[in-house]
N, C-alpha and C positions, 0 to 999 in steps of 0.2 A: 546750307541755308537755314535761319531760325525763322520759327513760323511767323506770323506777320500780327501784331496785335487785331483783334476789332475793330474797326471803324466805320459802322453803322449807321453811325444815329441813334440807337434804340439806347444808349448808355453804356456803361461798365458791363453789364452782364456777370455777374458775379455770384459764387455759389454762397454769399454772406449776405445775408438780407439785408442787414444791418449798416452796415457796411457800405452797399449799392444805394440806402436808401440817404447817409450820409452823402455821398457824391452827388444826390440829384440833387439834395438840400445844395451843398456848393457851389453846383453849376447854377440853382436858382438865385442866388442870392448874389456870384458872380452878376449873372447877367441885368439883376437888377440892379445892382453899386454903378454898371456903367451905360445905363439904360438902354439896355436893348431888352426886345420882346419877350418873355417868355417862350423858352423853347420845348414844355410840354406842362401838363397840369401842375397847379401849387401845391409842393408836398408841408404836410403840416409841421411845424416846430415842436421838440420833444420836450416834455417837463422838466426832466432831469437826467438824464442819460449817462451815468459815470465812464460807460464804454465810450463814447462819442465825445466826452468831454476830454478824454486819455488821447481821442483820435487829433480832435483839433489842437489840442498844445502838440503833439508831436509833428505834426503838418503847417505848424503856425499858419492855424486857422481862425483861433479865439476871434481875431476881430470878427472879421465877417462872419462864423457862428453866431457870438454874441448878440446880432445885430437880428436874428428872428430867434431866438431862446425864449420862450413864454415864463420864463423865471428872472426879475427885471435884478433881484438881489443876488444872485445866483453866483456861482465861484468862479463860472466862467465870462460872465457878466464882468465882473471885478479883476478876474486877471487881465480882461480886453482893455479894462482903464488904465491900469496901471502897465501894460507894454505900448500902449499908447503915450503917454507921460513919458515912459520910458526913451520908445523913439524920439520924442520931441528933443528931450535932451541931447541925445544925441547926433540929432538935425543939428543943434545948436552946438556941438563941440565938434561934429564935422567943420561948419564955419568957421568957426575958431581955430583949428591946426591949420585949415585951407589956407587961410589968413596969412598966418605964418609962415608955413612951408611956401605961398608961390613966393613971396616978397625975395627967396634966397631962388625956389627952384619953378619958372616960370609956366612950366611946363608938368608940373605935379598936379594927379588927378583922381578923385573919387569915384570906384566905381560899385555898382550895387547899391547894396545901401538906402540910404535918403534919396540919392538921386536918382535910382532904378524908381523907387519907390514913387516919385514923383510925376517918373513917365509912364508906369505901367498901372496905377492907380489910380482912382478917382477919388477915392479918398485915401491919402498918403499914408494915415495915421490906424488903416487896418493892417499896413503891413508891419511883422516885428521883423526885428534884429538884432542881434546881441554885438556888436563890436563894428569898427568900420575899414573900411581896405581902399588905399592908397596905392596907385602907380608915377613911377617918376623912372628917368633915366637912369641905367646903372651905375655913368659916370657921377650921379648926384648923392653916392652912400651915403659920403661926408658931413654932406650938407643937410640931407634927411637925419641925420642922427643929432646933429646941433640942433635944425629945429626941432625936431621931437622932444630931445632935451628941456630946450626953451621951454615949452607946452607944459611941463611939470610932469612927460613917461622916461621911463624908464627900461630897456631891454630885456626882453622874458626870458633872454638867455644870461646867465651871469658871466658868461667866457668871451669879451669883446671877440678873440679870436675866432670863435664860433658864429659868432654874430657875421663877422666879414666873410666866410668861408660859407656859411647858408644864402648870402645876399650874394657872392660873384659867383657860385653853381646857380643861384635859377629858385631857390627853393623858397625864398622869401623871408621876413623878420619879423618879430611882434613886438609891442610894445604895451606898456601897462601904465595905467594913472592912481594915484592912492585910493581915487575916489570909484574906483572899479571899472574904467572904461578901457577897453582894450583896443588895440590897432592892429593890423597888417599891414604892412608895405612889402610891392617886389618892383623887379625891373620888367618882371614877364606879365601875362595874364593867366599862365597856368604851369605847373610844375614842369621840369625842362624835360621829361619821357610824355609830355601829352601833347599830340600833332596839336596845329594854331595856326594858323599861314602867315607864313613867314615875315609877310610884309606887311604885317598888322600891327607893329612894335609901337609902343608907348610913346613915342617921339613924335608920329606921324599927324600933323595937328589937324587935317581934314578928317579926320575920325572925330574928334573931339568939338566940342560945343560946349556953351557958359548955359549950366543949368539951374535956373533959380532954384534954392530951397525955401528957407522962411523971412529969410534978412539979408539972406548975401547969394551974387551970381557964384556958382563955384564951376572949375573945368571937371567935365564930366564925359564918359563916351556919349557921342551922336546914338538916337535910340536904333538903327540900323545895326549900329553895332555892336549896341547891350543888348539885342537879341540874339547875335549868333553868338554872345557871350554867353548869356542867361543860359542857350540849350547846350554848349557843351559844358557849361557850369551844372546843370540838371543831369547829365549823362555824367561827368566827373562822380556824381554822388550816385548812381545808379538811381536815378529817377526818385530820387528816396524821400521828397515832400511834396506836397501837392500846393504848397506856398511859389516854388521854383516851376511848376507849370501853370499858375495864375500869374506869375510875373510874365513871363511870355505870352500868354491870353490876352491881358492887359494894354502887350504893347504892340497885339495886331487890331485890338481892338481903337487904340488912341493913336495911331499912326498909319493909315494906310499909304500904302505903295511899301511899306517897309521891307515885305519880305523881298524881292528883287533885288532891293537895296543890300541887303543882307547876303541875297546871293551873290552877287558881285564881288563882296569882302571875303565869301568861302573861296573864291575863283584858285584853284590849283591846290586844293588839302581838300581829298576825297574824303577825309573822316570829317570835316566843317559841315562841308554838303550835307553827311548822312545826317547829323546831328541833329543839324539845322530843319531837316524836311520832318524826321522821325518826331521831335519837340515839337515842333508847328501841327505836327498831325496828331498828336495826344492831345495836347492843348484842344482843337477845335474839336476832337472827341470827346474830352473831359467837359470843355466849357463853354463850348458852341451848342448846333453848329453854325457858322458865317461869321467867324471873329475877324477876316481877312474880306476886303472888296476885291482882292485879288485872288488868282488860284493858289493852292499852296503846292509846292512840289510833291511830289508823290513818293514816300517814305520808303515805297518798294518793304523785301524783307527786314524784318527787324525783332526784334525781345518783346516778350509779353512787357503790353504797357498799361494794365491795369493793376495797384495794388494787391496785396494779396489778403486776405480774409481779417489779418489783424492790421492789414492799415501798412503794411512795409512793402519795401522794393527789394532788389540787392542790394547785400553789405557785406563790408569785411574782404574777405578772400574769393570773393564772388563776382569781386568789380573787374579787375582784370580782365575776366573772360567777356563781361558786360558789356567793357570797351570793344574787344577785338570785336565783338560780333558788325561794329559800325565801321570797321576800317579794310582797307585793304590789306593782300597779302601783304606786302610789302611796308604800309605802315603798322602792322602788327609785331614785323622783323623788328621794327626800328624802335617801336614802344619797350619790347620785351629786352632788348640789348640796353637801352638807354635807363631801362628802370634798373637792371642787372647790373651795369658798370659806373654810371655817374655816382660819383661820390656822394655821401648824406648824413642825414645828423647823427646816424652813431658813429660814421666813420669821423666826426670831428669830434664827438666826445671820448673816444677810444684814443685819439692820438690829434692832441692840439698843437697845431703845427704854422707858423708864424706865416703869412699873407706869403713871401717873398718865397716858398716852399710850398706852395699850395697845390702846386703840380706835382707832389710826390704821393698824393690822394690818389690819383689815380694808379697808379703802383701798388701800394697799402690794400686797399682796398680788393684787388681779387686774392690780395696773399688771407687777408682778416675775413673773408668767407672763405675761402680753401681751408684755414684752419679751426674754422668753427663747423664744418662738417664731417672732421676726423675725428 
């Protein structure tokens, strides 16, 4: 068993002052962006803080920082406007693909993004994001790739081949604009070794809702569902921003009854469950408490879930274990076999192998690690 975070009430608890005293700044300014009480004394705003300032851009936190900084010209001040600008734009060219893409693919959908953004904030334009991510049918490559085309992107991979071979494994596509915007599209909602219940596939249209953004209805997940999204999206990164546990704050804070909602969708993938309680329970740790009219499930054991003294979570070669700690025996079997044998982007840059052949990847591929550890 791993030990069980804090969950107190009394905060972070952390042996970085600095640090803890940034998270109370957070949690306070959280809680007043979507007006609720104050949940213990106002901690005062720092002059200029270059540590805190390193902390908020890597948590994309600028906006909501910026918003009690007592330095009104300040760098962190300025970057808040301009990834706000930022966002906008790309609110607006989400539109714009939407646009396009359902007119061929009716059922293509934005998720994160603008439209997280729009659910889980109260004000849309403190959250950043750099790029936007699109799901559709797998049967609709085709068609995603004309309209994309149309749109004025272009494929981040140059080997059309590879392009087809990363979209029918699972692993998804990018796409790129001259004018620096980039995209994701998959058919899944997470890489094909990460559990997901099974019957939550992109198709399924009572999951989805028309989510206004600024100018146009776009299809977006129901927020029920960009919650248990949102926390295995946070655990996929090992907890590694505090942007991805204000988005799930957010959206127990603007949708109650959600979390039930949500349990219902984890119904049969013990690793959704954990995900799902473990995030809800940092969350109202970090940025409660009382973001939920409802109980929230009980996270039971789980990883430390407070940052660590410089502001990170796990990374890298770290994540792996991060995951199993939430899964059962048995979906840990199945993570580690699935991440070991499905085919991936080196096994299609090492050998491009035409659509109609695509099944010989799996053959290639334990021979091309068998002979790269000789």
């Amino acid at each position: 068993m791993h030990p069980r975070f804090a969950i107190d009430g009394k905060g972070p608890g952390l042996s970085n002052p600095a640090m803890d005293l940034f998270l109370r700044l957070a949690r306070q300014l959280f809680r007043a962006s979507h007006g609720l009480p104050a949940a213990e004394a106002p901690e005062p705003a720092p002059e200029r803080n270059p540590e805190w300032i390193a902390w908020a851009r890597r948590h994309r936190l600028t906006g909501l920082m910026a918003t009690a900084l007592a330095d009104p010209n300040g760098v962190l001040r300025r970057e808040a406007f301009g990834r706000a600008r930022h966002a906008a734009v790309l609110t607006r060219e989400a539109e714009r693909i939407h646009a396009l893409l359902s007119s061929r693919l009716p059922s293509v959908s934005l998720i994160k993004g603008p439209a997280l953004a729009a659910q889980a904030w109260a004000q849309p334009g403190l959250r950043s994001y750099d790029d936007l991510d699109f799901v559709c049918p797998c049967s609709g490559y085709p068609l995603l790739l004309a309209g994309m085309q149309q749109a004025g992107y272009v494929p981040e991979a140059s080997d059309p081949r590879q392009m087809e071979h990363l979209w029918h494994f699972g692993w998804g596509v990018a796409f790129r604009h001259p004018e620096g915007f980039r995209v994701e599209a998959n058919h899944r909602f997470f890489p094909p070794q990460y559990p997901w219940p099974r019957r939550l596939s992109v198709t399924r249209p009572e999951n989805f809702i028309l989510q206004r953004l600024d100018a146009a209805d776009l299809r977006a997940p129901a927020p029920a569902l960009h919650l248990l999204l949102c926390c295995e999206h946070a655990v996929w990164h090992g907890w590694n921003r505090l942007a991805w546990i204000a988005d799930v704050a957010g959206l127990l804070v603007r949708h109650p009854g959600i979390v039930p909602a949500a349990g219902e969708l984890a119904d049969g993938c013990p690793f959704a469950r954990q995900t799902l309680a473990a995030t809800c329970a940092l969350a109202d740790h970090l940025f409660g408490p009382g973001l939920s009219p409802t109980p929230l499930p009980d996270p039971g054991a789980v990883p430390a879930g407070v940052p660590a003294a410089d502001g990170s979570w796990p990374v890298g070669r770290a994540l792996p274990g991060f995951h199993g700690a939430f899964m059962t025996r048995r979906e840990r079997a199945v993570y580690h076999l699935r991440r070991a044998f499905i085919p991936g982007d080196n096994d299609f840059r090492a050998l491009s192998l035409p659509s109609a052949l695509r099944g010989l990847y799996w053959l290639s591929r334990p021979v091309r690690i068998a002979l790269a550890r000789t």
